[in-house]
N, C-alpha and C positions, 0 to 999 in steps of 0.2 A: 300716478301720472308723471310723467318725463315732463324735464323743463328744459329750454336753449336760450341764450341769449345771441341777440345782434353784433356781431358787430362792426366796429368803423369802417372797416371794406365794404360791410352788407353783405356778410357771411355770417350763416347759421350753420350748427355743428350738430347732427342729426342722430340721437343718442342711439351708441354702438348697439342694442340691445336689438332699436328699430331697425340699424343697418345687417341686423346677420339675419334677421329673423325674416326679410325682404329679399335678401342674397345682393345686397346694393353693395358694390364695387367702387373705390376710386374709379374717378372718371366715368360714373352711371351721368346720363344727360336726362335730363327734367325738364316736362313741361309746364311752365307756371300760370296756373288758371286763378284769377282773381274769382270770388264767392264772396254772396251777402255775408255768407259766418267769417268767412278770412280769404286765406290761401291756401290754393290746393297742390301740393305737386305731384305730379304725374310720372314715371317712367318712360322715355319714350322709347319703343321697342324695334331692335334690328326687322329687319324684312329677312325671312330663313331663307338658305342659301339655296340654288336650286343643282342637282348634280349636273346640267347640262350646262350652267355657269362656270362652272371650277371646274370641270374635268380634264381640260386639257392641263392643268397644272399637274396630272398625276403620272401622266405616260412617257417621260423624258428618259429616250435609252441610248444618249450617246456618252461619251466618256466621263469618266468623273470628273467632279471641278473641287476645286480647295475652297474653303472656305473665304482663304483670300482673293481668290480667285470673281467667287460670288460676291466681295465686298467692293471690288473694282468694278465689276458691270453693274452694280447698282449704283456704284457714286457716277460712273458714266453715263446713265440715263437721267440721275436726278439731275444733270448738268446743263443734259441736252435741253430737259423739259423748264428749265431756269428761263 
C-alpha cells in the first residue's frame, strides 16, 4: 500500500505508480466527492469531439501563412477578446 502526505498548500502527491497505471497527466482535473470512508477522487472526463464541430478547422486552401504570421492573428484576437 502507497502512502502520501498533506501538505501546507493542501497538496497531495499521488504516487507515480497510481498516476501511469491510470494514464493521469499533469493538469488531469478531479472531481472531489466526500465518503463515509474518506475521499474520493474522480477524473473528470472531456465530452468526445464531434467531426461536425471541428471540421471546418480542416479545409483551409488559401495561401500559406508563417508561422509568424499565425502568431500575430492570434495575439490580434486574444486583444480584441480582452
Amino acid at each position: 500500500m502507497a502512502t502520501t502526505r498533506l501538505s501546507s498548500k493542501g497538496q497531495v502527491v499521488l504516487p507515480s505508480a497510481t498516476r501511469t497505471s491510470r494514464k493521469w497527466n499533469a493538469g488531469t482535473e478531479f472531481q472531489v466527492v466526500e465518503t463515509p470512508e474518506g475521499v474520493l477522487l474522480r477524473p473528470i472526463a472531456f465530452a468526445p469531439s464531434r467531426l461536425e464541430d471541428v471540421f471546418g478547422m480542416a479545409g483551409y486552401s488559401g495561401p500559406r501563412r508563417s508561422l509568424s504570421e499565425m502568431d500575430a492573428a492570434v495575439r490580434k484576437e486574444a486583444s480584441r477578446r480582452r
